[in-house]
N, C-alpha and C positions, 0 to 999 in steps of 0.2 A: 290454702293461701290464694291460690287461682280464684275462687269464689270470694272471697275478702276482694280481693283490686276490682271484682265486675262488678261488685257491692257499690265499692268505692267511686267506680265510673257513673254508674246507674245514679244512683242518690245525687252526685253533683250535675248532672243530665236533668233528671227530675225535678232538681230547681230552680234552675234554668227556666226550664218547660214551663215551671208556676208562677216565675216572677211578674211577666205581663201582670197577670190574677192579683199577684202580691200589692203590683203596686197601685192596681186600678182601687183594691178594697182602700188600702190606705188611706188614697186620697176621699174618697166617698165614705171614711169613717169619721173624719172631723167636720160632716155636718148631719150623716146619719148612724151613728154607735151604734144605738139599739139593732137598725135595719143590718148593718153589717155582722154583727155577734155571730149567728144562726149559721151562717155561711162561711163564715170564717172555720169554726168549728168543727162544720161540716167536714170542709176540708181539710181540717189536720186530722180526722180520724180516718178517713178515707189515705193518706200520707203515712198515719201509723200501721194499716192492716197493709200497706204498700210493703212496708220496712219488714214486719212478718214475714209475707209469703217470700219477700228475696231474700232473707236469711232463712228460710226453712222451721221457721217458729210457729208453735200451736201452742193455744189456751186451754188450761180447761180449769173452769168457776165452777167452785162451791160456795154456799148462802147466798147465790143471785138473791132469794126473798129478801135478804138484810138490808139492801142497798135503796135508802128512801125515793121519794119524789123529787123530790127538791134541795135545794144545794148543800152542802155538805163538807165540813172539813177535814178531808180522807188524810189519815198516819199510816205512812206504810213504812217498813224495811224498804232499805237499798241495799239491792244487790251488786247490780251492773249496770254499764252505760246505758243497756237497753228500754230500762225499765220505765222511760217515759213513755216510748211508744206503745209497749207492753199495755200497760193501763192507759191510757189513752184509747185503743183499738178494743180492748176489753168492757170499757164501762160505757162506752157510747152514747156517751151526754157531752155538754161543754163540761172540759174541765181545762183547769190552769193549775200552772207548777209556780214555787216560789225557787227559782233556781239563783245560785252565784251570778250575781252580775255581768264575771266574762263570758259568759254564753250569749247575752243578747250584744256583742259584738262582732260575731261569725258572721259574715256575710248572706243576705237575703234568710238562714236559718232565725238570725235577731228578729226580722223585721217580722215572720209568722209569726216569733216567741209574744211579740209585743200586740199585733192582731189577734192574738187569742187569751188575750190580758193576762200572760203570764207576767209572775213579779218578781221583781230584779232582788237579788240579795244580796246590801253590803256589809262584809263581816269588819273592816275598819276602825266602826266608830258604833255605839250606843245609840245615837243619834240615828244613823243608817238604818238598823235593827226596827227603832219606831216606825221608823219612817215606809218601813218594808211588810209591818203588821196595818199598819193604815190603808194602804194601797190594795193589800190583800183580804181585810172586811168591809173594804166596798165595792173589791168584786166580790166577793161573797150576797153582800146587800142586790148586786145585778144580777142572781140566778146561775152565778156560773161556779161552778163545786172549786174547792183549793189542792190541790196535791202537798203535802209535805211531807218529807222524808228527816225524822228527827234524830236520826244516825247523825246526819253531817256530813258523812261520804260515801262512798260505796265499801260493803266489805269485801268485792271480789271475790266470794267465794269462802271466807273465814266467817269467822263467827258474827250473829247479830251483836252489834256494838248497845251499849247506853243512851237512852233517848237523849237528849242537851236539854236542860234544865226550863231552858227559855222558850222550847222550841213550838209548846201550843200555847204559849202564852196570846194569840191570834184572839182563840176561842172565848176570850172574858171582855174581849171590843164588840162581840157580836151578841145578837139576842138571839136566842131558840135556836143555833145553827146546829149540829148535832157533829160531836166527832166518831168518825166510819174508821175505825182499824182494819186493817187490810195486810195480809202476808203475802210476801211471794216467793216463790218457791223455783229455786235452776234459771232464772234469767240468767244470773251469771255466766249458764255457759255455753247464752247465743257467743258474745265473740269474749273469751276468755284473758285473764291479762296479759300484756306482751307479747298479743297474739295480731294477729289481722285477719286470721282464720275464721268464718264461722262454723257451728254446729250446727245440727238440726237440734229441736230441744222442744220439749213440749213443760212449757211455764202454769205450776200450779197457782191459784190465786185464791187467797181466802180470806170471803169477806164476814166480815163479825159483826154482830149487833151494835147498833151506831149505841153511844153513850149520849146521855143527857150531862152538860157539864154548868148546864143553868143554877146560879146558886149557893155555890160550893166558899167554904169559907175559905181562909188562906191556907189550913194545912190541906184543905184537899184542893185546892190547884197546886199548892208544889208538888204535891204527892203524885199529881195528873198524869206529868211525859213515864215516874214506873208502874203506874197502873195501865196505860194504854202498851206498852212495851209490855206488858207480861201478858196481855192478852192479845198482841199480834204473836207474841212464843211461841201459844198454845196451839198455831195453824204452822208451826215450820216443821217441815217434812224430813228425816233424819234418811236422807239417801243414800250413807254410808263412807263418801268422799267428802263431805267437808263438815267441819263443829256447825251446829246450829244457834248455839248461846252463847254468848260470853258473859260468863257471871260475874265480871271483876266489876268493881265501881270503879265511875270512870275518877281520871286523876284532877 
């Protein structure tokens, strides 16, 4: 618990410390994008190997070779909260999350989310939805890789859930982009639920041969989020404390 509150000090200290940085790029991104991107990025991965070493978290990758040149629409499981920085610090290029919207309302945490073009997700309206896949293949179009988690939420530590139906529909706006399946494995239990505690925890990460989704008629995009979902399965590591699947369809 004690290491949870110094977490908790440190981290609100640390943004503190960045916001000068936050809000100099800011202003200097609406008339240099491009020149800001590189930097920006920089430093949200240098921020995420931060969030690591003070919770006591280590990676270890398998199929580093999988993981192309160039930008890429990564499906991963969610496990736990941590899991952004997790991959973030682990794959060490620009990437962006498509997160819930209430996240880029968090004070100065927003304003990185949006300097590192992550994209806002409104679950609302249909509309929202559009409007959240357009935003997210033309950062795609800018070089910068997409994170999505087509669970929906975290499992905490239960079972992998059902990809959502809609949730790579992203993939059929963009040309050539390739989708990266990704597992991972015990984030969950850097800080665990209705906990404040962290653990030490070392997060496996498996990345799988990107798929080509160029092409594919209509039943093989529907068919896409349980094809990608059965081959992020095949990388979940059976630890012995929590289900690793949930075979139910979802409702």
């Amino acid at each position: 618990m004690i290491r949870g509150i110094v977490f908790l000090i440190l981290f609100w200290l640390y943004q503190l410390g960045a916001a000068p940085l936050l809000f100099a790029l800011r202003r200097k991104q609406k008339t240099d994008e491009a020149g800001v991107r590189p930097l920006a990025h920089e430093k949200a991965t240098r921020w995420a190997k931060w969030v690591l070493r003070r919770t006591g978290t280590t990676i270890e990758i398998r199929g580093i070779e999988h993981l192309p040149a160039g930008p890429v629409l990564i499906a991963s499981n969610h496990q736990g909260a941590f899991d952004i920085p997790v991959l973030t610090a682990a794959l060490e290029r620009p990437t962006c999350f498509i997160a819930k919207q209430e996240l880029f309302k968090i004070p100065l945490v927003g304003g990185w989310m949006q300097l590192t073009d992550c994209v806002p997700l409104d679950r609302s309206s249909a509309r929202g939805a559009i409007q959240t896949f357009k935003q997210a293949a033309a950062t795609l179009e800018k070089g910068v890789s997409v994170i999505i988690f087509p669970e929906g939420t975290r499992s905490d530590g239960g079972p992998m859930a059902t990809f959502k139906k809609g949730s790579l529909r992203l993939i059929h706006q963009t040309e050539g982009i390739p989708i990266l399946p990704i597992t991972l494995n015990g984030s969950w239990q850097i800080k665990r639920p209705g906990s404040i505690a962290f653990h030490p925890t070392t997060v496996v990460i498996v990345i799988h041969p990107p798929i080509n989704a160029s092409g594919l008629d209509k039943a093989g995009r529907n068919a896409l989020p349980e094809r990608v979902r059965d081959i992020v399965a095949t990388g979940l590591i059976d630890t012995g404390d929590q289900p690793v699947l949930n075979t139910e369809a979802e409702g």
